[in-house]
C-alpha positions as a Markdown table, in Angstrom:
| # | Residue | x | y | z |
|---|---|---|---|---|
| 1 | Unk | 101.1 | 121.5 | 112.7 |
| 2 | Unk | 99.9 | 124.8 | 111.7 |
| 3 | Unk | 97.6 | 125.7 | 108.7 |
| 4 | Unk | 98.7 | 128.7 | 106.1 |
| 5 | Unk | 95.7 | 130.1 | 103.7 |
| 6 | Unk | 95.7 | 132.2 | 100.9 |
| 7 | Unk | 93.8 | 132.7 | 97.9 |
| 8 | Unk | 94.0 | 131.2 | 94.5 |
| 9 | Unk | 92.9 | 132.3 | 90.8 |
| 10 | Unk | 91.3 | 129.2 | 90.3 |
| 11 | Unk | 88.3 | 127.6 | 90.7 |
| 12 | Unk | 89.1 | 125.8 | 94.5 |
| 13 | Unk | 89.4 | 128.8 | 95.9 |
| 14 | Unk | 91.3 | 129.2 | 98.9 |
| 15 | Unk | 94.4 | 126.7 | 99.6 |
| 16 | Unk | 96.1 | 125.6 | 102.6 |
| 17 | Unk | 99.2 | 124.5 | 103.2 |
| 18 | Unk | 100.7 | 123.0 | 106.3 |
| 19 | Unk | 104.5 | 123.5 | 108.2 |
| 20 | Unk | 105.8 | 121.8 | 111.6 |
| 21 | Unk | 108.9 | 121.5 | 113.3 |
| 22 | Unk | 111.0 | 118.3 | 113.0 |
| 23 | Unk | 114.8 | 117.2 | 113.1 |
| 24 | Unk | 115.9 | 120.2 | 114.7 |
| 25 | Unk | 114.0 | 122.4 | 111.4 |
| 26 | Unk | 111.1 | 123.6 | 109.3 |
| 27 | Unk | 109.5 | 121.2 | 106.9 |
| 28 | Unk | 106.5 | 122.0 | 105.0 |
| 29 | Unk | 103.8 | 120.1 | 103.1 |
| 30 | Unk | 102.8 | 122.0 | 99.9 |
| 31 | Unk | 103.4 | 125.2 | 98.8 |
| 32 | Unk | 100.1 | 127.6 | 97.7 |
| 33 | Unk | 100.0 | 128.9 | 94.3 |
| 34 | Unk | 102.7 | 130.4 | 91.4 |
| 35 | Unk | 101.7 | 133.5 | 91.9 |
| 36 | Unk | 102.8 | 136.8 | 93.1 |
| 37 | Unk | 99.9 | 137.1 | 95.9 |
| 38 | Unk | 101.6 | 133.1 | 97.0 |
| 39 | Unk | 104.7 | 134.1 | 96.6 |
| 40 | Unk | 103.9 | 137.0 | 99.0 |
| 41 | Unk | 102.1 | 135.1 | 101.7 |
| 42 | Unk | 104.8 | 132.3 | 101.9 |
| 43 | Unk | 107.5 | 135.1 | 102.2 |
| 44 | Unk | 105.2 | 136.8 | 105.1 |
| 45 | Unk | 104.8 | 133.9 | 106.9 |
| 46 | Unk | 107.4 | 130.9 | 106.5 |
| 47 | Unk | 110.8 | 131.0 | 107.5 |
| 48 | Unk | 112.6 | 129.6 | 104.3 |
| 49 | Unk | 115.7 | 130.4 | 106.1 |
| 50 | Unk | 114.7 | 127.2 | 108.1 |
| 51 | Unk | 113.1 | 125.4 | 105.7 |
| 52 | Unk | 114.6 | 121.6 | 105.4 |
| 53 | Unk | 112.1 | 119.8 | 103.9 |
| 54 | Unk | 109.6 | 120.3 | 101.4 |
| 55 | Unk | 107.2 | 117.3 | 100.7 |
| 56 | Unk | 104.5 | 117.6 | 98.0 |
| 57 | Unk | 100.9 | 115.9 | 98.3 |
| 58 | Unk | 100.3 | 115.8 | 94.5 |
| 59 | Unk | 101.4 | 117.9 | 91.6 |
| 60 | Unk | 98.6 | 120.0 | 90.7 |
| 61 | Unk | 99.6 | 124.2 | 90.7 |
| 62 | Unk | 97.5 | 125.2 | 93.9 |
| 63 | Unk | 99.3 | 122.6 | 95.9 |
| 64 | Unk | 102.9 | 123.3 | 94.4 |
| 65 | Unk | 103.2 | 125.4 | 92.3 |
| 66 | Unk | 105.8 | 127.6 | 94.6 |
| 67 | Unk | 108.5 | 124.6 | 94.5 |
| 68 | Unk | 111.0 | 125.8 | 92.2 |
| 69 | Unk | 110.3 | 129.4 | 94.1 |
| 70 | Unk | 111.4 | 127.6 | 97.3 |
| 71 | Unk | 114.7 | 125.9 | 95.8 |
| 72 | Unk | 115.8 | 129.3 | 94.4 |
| 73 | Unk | 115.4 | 130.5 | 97.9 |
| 74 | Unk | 116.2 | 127.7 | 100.3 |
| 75 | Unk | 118.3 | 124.8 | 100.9 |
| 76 | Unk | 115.1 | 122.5 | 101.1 |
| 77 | Unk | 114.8 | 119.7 | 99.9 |
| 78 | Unk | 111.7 | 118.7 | 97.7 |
| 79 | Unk | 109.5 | 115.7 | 97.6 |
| 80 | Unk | 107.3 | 114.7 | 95.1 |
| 81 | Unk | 105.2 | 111.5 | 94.5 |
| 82 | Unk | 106.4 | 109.3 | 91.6 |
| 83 | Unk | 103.6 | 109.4 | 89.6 |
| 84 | Unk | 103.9 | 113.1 | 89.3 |
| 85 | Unk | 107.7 | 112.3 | 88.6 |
| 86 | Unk | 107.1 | 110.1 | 85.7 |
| 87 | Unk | 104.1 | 112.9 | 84.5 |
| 88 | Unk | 107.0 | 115.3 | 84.0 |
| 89 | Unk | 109.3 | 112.9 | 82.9 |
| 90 | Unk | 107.3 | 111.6 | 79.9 |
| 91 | Unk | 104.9 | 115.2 | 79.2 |
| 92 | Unk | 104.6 | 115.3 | 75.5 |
| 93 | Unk | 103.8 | 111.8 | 75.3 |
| 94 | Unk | 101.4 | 111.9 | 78.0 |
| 95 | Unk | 99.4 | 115.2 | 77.0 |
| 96 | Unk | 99.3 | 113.1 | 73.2 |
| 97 | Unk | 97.8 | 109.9 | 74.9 |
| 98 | Unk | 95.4 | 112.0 | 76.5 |
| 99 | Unk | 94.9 | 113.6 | 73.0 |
| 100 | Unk | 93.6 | 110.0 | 71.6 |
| 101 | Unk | 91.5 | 108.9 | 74.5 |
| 102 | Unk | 89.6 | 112.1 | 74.1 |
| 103 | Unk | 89.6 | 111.3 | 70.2 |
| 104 | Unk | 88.2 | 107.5 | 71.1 |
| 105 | Unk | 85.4 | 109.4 | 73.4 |
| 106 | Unk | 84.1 | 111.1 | 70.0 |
| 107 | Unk | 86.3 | 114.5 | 70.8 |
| 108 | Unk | 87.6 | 115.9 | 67.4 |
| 109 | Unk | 91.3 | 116.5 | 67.0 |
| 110 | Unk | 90.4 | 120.1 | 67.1 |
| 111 | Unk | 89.7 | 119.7 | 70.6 |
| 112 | Unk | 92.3 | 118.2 | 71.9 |
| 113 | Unk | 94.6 | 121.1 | 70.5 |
| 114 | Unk | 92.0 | 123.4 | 72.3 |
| 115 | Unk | 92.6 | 121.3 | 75.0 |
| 116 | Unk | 96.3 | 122.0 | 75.2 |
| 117 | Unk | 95.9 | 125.8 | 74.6 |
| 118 | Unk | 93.6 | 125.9 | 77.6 |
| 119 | Unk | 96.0 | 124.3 | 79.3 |
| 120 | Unk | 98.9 | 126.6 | 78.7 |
| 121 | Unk | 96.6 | 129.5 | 78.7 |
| 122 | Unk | 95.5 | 128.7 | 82.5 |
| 123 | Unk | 99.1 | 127.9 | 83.3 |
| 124 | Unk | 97.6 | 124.1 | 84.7 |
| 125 | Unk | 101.6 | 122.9 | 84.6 |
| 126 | Unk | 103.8 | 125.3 | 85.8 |
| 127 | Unk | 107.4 | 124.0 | 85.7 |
| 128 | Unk | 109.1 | 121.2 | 86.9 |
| 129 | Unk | 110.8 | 121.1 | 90.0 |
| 130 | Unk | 114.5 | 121.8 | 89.0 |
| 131 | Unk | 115.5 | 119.5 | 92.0 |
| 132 | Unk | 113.1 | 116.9 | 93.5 |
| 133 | Unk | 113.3 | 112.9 | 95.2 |
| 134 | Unk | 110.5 | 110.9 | 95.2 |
| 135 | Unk | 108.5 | 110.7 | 98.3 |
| 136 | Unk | 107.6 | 106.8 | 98.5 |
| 137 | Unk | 111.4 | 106.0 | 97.9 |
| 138 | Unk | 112.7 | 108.3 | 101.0 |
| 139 | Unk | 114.8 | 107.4 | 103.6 |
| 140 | Unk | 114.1 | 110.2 | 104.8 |
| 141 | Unk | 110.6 | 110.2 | 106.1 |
| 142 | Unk | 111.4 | 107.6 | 108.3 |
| 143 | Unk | 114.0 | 109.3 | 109.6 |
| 144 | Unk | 111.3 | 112.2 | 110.4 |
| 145 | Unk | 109.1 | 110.4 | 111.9 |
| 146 | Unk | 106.6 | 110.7 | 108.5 |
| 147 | Unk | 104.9 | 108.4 | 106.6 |
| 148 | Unk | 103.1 | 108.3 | 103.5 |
| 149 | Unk | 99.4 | 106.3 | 102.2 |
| 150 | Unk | 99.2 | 106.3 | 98.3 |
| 151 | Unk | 95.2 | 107.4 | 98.2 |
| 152 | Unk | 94.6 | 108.0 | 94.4 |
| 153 | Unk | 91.3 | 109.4 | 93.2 |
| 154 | Unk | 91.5 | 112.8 | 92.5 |
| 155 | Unk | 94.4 | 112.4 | 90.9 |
| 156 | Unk | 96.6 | 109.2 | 90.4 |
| 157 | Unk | 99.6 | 110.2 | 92.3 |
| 158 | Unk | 98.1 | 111.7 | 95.7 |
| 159 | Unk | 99.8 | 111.0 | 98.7 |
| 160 | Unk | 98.6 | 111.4 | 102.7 |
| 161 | Unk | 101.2 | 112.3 | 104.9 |
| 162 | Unk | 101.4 | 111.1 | 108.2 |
| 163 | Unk | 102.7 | 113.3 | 111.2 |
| 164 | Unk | 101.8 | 112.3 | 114.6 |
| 165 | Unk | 98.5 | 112.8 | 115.2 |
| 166 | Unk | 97.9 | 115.0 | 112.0 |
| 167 | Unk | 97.5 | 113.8 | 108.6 |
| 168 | Unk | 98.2 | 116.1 | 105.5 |
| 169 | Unk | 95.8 | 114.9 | 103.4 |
| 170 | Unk | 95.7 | 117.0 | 99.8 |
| 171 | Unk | 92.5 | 116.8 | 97.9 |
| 172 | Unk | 91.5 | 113.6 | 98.9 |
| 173 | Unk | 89.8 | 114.5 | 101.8 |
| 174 | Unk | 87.7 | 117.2 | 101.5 |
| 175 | Unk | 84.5 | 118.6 | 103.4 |
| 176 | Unk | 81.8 | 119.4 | 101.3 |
| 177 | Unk | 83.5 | 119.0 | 98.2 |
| 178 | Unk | 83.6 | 116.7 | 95.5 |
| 179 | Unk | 86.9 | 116.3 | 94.3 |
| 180 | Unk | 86.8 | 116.3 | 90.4 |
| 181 | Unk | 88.6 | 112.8 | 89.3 |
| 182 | Unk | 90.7 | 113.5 | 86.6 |
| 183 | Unk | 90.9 | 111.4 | 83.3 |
| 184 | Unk | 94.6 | 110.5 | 82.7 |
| 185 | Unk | 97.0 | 107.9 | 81.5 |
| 186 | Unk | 97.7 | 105.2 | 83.6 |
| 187 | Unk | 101.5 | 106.5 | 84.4 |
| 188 | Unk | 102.7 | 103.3 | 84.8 |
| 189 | Unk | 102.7 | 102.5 | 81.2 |
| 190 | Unk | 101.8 | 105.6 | 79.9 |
| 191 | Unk | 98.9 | 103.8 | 77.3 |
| 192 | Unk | 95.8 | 102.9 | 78.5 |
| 193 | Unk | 93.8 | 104.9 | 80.6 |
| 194 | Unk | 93.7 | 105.1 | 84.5 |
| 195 | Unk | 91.3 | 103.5 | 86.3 |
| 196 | Unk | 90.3 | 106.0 | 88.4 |
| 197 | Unk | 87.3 | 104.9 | 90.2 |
| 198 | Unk | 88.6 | 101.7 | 90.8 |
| 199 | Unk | 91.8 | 103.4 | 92.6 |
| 200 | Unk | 89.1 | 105.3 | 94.6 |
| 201 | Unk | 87.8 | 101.8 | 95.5 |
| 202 | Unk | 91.1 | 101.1 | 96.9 |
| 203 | Unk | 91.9 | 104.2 | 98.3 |
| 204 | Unk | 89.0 | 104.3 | 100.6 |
| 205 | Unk | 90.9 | 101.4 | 103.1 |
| 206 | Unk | 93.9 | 103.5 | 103.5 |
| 207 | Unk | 91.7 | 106.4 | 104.4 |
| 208 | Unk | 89.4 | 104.6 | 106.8 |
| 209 | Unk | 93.0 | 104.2 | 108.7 |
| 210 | Unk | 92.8 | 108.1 | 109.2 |
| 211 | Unk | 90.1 | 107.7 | 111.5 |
| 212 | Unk | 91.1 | 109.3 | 115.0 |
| 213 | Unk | 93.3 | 111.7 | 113.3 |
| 214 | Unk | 93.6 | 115.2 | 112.8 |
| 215 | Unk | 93.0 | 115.7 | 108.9 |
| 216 | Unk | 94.8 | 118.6 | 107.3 |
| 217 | Unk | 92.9 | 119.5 | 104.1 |
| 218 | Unk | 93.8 | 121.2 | 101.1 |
| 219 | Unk | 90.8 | 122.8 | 101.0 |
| 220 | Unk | 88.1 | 124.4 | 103.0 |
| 221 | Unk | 88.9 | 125.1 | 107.0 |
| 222 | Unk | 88.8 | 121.6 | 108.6 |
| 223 | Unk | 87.5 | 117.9 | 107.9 |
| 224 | Unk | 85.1 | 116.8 | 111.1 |
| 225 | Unk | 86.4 | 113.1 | 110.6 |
| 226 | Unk | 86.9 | 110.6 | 107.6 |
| 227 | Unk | 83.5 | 109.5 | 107.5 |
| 228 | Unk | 82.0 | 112.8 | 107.3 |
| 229 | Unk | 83.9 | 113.4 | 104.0 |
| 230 | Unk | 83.6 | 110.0 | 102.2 |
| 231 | Unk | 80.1 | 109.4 | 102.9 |
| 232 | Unk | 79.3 | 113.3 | 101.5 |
| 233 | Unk | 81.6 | 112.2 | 98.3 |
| 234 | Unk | 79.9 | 108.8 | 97.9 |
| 235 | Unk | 76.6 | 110.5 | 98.1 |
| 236 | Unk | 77.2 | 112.9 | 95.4 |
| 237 | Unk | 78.9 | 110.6 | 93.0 |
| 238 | Unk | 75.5 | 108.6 | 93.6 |
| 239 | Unk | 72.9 | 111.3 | 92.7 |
| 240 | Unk | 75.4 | 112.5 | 89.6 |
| 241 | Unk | 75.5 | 109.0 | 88.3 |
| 242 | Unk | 71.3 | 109.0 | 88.4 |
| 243 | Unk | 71.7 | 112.1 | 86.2 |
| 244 | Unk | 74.5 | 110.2 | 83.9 |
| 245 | Unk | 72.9 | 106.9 | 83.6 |
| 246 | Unk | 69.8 | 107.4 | 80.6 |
| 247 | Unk | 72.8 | 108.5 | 78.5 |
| 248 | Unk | 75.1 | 105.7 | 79.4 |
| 249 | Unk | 75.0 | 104.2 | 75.9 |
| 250 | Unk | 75.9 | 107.1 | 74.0 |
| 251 | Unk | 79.6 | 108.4 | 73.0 |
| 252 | Unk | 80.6 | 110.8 | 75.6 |
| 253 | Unk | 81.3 | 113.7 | 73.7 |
| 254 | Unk | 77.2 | 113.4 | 73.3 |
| 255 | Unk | 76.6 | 112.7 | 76.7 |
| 256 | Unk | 78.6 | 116.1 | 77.7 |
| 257 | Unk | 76.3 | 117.8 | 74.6 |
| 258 | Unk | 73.1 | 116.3 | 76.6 |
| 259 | Unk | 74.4 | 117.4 | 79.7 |
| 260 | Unk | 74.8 | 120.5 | 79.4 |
| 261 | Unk | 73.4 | 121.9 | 76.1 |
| 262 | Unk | 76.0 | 123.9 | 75.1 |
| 263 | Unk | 76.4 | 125.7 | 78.0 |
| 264 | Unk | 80.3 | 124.6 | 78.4 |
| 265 | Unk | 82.0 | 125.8 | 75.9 |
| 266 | Unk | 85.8 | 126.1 | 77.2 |
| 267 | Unk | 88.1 | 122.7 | 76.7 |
| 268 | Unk | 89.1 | 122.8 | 80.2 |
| 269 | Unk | 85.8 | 122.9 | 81.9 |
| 270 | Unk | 84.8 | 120.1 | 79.2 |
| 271 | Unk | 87.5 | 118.2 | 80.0 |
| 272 | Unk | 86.9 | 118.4 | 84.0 |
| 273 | Unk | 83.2 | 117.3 | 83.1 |
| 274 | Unk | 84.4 | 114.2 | 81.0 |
| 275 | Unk | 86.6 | 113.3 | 83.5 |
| 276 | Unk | 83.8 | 113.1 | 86.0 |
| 277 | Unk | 81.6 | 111.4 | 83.5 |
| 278 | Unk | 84.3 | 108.7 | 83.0 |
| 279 | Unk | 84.1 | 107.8 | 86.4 |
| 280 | Unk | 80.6 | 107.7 | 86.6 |
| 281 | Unk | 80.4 | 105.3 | 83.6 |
| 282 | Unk | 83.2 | 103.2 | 85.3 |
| 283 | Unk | 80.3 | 102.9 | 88.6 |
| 284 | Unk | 77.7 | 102.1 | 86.9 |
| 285 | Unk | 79.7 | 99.2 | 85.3 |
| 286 | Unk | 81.2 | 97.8 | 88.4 |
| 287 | Unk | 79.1 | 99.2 | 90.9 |
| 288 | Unk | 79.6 | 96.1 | 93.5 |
| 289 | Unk | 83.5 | 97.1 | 93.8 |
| 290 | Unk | 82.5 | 100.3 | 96.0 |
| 291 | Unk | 79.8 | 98.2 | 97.9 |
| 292 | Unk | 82.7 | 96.6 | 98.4 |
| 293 | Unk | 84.9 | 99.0 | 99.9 |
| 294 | Unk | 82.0 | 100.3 | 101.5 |
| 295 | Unk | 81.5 | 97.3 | 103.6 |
| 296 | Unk | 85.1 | 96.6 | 104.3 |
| 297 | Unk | 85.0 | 100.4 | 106.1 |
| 298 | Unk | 81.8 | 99.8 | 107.8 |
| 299 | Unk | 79.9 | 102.9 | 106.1 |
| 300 | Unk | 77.9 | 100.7 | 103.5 |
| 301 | Unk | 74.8 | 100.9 | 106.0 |
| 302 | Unk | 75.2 | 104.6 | 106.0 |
| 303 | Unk | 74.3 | 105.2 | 102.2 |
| 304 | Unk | 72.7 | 101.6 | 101.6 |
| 305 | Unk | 69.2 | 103.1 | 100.1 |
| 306 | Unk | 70.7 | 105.4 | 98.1 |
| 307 | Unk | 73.2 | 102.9 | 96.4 |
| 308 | Unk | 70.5 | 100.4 | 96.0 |
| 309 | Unk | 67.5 | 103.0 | 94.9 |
| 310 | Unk | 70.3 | 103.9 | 91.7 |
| 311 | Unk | 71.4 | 100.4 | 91.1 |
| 312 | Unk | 68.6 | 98.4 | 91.6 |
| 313 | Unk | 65.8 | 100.6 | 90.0 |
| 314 | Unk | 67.7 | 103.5 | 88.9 |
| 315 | Unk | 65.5 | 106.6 | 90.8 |
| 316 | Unk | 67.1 | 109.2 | 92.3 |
| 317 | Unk | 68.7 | 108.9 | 95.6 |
């Protein structure tokens, strides 16, 4: 498996995307960015003359953004999750949903329309993949030797890849990093919000099943292990939730003004902060379902003190 880098106009940084040979040809996992600097570096370095398979860990722009790029200039074949499917499949109605719950969390209408400028203006959805199958329906990645773990959390669609030894894990492994967990509409029904710290719950027994592999990040130059990376996650959504918690019973647009004072004042850096409030609040009501996890993984003991010291008497880990 070998690791590409190049640099990004956003926030992450740095992204990494991942080829290897199978079936006799190239397949790769990701793309790197829409942008001419990308476009560049996957040019310079990746055979597209070769290029099979193209399979997608989730659909945000640093991690494919170059997909369309690819099909104008290969005869790969792309693979996206089907949650991102159905998120360009129903837009409109999805970017309007998220309009309301930000309306229900004390957000003016006037913000949500900022929202949706920001979101244009920093190009967050570049365009759909004019050809794609979905990855968990795929006859092919048998065939490949490949399989794919559903591990939602940062996002609700993300998808591990499993190849040999390696796994291609997105965002959801990260060192060092905690991942922001986007607020979104449960895709399934496109309505009520998704649960997102409660699919982390989930997600965190398909990732203790990485252990022993080699974990291919999105981000940042390696992963030492599983447990390195959720234990650093779990420990900062702990001492985050300490500096939540006096404002839990306030409307979260308040909470965000509390927060932060004013200091944010563009709607996509608000909205990345409410989405990570959101899960925060979602803890602290159901804190037991991460013990949970926790324990099933055989890391509880690892952060014990500092779950308890927040729960139990609320002081900071």
């Amino acid at each position: 498996m070998q690791q590409y880098t190049v640099q990004t106009p956003y926030m992450v940084g740095e992204v990494h995307f991942y080829s290897t040979e199978l079936d006799g040809g190239l397949v790769l996992f990701d793309t790197g960015p829409p942008t001419p600097e990308g476009e560049a570096y996957l040019v310079d370095n990746v055979d597209l003359t070769r290029l099979k398979y193209l399979f997608i860990t989730h659909c945000h722009v640093d991690h494919y953004g170059l997909a369309n790029y690819i099909l104008q200039n290969s005869d790969a074949v792309v693979f996206i999750p089907r949650r991102d499917a159905i998120k360009f499949q129903r837009h409109a109605e999805r970017m309007e949903r998220i309009g309301e719950l930000l309306t229900g969390y004390g957000f003016g209408e006037d913000f949500s329309d900022q929202l949706r400028e920001s979101f244009e203006r920093n190009k967050v959805f570049p365009a759909t993949p004019e050809r794609f199958r979905i990855a968990e329906e795929a006859p092919a990645l048998s065939r490949l030797g490949i399989s794919c773990l559903a591990c939602p959390g940062h996002s609700q669609s993300d998808l591990v890849y499993l190849v040999g030894e390696s796994a291609v894990t997105g965002d959801v492994l990260l060192r060092n990093i905690f991942q922001a967990p986007l607020l979104d509409i449960d895709l399934e029904n496109v309505a009520g919000r998704f649960r997102n710290y409660d699919a982390y719950c989930s997600s965190l027994l398909n990732l203790a099943q990485l252990r022993g592999r080699r974990i291919m990040p999105g981000h940042r130059q390696y992963v030492s292990g599983v447990d390195e990376a959720v234990l650093y996650y779990v420990k900062t959504l702990l001492e985050r939730v300490v500096q939540v918690k006096p404002f839990r019973g306030l409307v979260l647009s308040d909470i965000v003004d509390q927060l932060f004072k004013g200091r944010l004042t563009e709607p996509f850096f608000i909205y990345l902060k409410v989405s990570e409030i959101v899960f925060m609040l979602d803890f602290l009501e159901n804190p037991a379902l991460l013990k949970a996890s926790l324990e099933q993984i055989g890391l509880y003991d690892a952060i014990s003190d500092r779950y308890e010291a927040v729960v139990q008497k609320g002081e900071k880990p």
